[in-house]
C-alpha positions as CSV (number, residue, x, y, z in Angstrom):
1,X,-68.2,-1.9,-137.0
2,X,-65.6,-2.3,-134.9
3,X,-65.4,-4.5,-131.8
4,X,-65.8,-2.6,-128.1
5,X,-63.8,-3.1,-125.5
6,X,-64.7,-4.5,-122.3
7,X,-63.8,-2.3,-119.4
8,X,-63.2,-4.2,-116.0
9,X,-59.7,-4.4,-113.6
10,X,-57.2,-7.1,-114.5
11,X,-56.0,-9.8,-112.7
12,X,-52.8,-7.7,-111.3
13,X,-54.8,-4.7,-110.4
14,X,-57.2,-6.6,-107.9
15,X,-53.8,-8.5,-106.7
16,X,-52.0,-5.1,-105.8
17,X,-55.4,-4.3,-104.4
18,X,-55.8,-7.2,-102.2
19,X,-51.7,-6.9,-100.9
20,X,-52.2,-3.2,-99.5
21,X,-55.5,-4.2,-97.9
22,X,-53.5,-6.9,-96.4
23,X,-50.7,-4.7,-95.3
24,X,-53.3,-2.2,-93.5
25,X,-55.0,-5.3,-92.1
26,X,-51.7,-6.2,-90.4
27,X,-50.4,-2.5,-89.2
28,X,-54.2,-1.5,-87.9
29,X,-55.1,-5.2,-86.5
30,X,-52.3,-5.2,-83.7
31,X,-53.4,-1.1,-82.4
32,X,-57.0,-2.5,-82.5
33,X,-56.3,-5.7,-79.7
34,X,-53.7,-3.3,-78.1
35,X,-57.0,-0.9,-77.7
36,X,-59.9,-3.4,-76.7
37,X,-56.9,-4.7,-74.4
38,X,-56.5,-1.7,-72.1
39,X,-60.3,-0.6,-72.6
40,X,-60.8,-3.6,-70.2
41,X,-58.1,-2.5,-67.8
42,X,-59.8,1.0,-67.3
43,X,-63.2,-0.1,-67.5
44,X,-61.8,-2.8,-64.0
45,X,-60.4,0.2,-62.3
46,X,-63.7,2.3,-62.8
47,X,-65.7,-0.1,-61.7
48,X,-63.4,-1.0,-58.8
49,X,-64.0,2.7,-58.0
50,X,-67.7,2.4,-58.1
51,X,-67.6,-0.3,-55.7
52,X,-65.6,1.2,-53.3
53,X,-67.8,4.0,-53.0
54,X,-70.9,1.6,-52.9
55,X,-68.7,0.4,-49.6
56,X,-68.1,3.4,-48.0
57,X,-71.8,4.2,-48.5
58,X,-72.7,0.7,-46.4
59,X,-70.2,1.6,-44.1
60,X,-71.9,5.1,-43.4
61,X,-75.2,2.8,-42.4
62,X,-74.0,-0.5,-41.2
63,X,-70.7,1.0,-39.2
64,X,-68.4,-1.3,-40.6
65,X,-67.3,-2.8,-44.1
66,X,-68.7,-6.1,-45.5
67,X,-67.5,-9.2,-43.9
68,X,-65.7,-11.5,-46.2
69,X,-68.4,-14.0,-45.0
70,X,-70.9,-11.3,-46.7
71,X,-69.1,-10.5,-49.2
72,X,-70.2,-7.9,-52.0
73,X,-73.2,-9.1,-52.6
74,X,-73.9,-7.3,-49.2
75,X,-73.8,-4.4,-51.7
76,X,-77.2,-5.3,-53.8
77,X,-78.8,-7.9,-51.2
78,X,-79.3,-6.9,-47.8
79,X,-77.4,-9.6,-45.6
80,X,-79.5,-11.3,-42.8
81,X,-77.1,-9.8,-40.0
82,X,-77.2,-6.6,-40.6
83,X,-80.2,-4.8,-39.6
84,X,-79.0,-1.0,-40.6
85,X,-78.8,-2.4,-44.0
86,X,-80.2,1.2,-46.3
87,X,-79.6,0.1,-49.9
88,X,-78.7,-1.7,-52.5
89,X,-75.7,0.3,-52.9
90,X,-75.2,-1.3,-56.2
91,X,-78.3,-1.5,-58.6
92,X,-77.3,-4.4,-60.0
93,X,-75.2,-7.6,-59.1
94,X,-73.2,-8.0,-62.3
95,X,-71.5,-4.7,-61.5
96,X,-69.3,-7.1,-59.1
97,X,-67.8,-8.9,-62.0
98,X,-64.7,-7.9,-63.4
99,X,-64.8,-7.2,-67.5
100,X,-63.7,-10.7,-67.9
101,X,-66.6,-12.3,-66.2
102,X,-64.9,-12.9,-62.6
103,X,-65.8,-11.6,-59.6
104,X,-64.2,-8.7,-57.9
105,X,-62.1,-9.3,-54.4
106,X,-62.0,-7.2,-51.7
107,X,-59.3,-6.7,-48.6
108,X,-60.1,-4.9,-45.4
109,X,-57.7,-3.5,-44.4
110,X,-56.2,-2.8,-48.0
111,X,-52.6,-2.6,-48.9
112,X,-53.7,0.5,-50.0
113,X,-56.2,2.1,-48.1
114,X,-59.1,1.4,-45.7
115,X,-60.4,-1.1,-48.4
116,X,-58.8,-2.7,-51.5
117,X,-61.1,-3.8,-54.4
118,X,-59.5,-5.7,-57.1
119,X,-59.9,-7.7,-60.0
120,X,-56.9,-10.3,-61.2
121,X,-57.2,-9.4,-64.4
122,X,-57.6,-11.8,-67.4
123,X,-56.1,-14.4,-66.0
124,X,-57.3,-14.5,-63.0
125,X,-53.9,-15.1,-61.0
126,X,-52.0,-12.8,-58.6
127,X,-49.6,-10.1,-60.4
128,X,-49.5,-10.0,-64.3
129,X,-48.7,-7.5,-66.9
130,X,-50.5,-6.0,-69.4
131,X,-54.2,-7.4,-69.4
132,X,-53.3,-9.9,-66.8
133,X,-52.1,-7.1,-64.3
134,X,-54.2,-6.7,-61.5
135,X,-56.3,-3.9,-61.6
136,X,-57.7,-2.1,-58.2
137,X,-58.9,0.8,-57.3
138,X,-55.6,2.2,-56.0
């Protein structure tokens, strides 16, 4: 009888194996953070958007903006001085946090329109580029 042989991958197969899973590891893991990155960035001007519009809807009713003593939670809870209050314009009060857990500012008047709404991005401080760029909707 003579002796079978095992089958199975040797030591230097699995090695080459583990290098290129490496090497894709390190090309692909970059484009993914580079992707989650800006995903924030456009989800903080869409939802910048939506609050604007949840403003101009209050200012339809109310005749006016949200004072900064209001703020936008004048936008989900109606504010005790303002009786023409018709909403909540937003359904729900986390929608006036940025993506990165802060809340959204607003400016009346806006540097670049009748209102600015803005988030500092993730690091919460004026200017920024790339994730930390302010993000409006502008």
């Amino acid at each position: 009888m003579t002796p079978t042989r095992e089958r199975g991958f040797t030591l230097l197969e699995l090695l080459v194996v583990l290098a290129i899973l490496g090497l894709l590891a390190a090309i692909v893991g970059p484009q993914v953070i580079r992707y989650l990155g800006s995903s924030r960035t456009q989800s903080a001007h869409v939802q910048a958007k939506n609050i604007e519009a949840a403003m101009e809807l209050y200012k339809l009713d109310a005749g006016r903006f949200p004072t900064p003593d209001e703020g936008l939670g004048a936008l989900v809870k109606a504010p005790a001085t303002d009786p023409a209050w018709n909403g909540p314009y937003l359904n729900d009060a986390a929608a006036l946090n940025d993506p990165w857990g802060k809340p959204y500012q607003f400016k009346i008047p806006g540097d670049h329109g009748d209102v600015d709404v803005f988030s500092l991005g993730s690091d919460g401080q004026p200017g920024g580029t790339g994730e930390a760029k302010d993000v409006g909707n502008w």
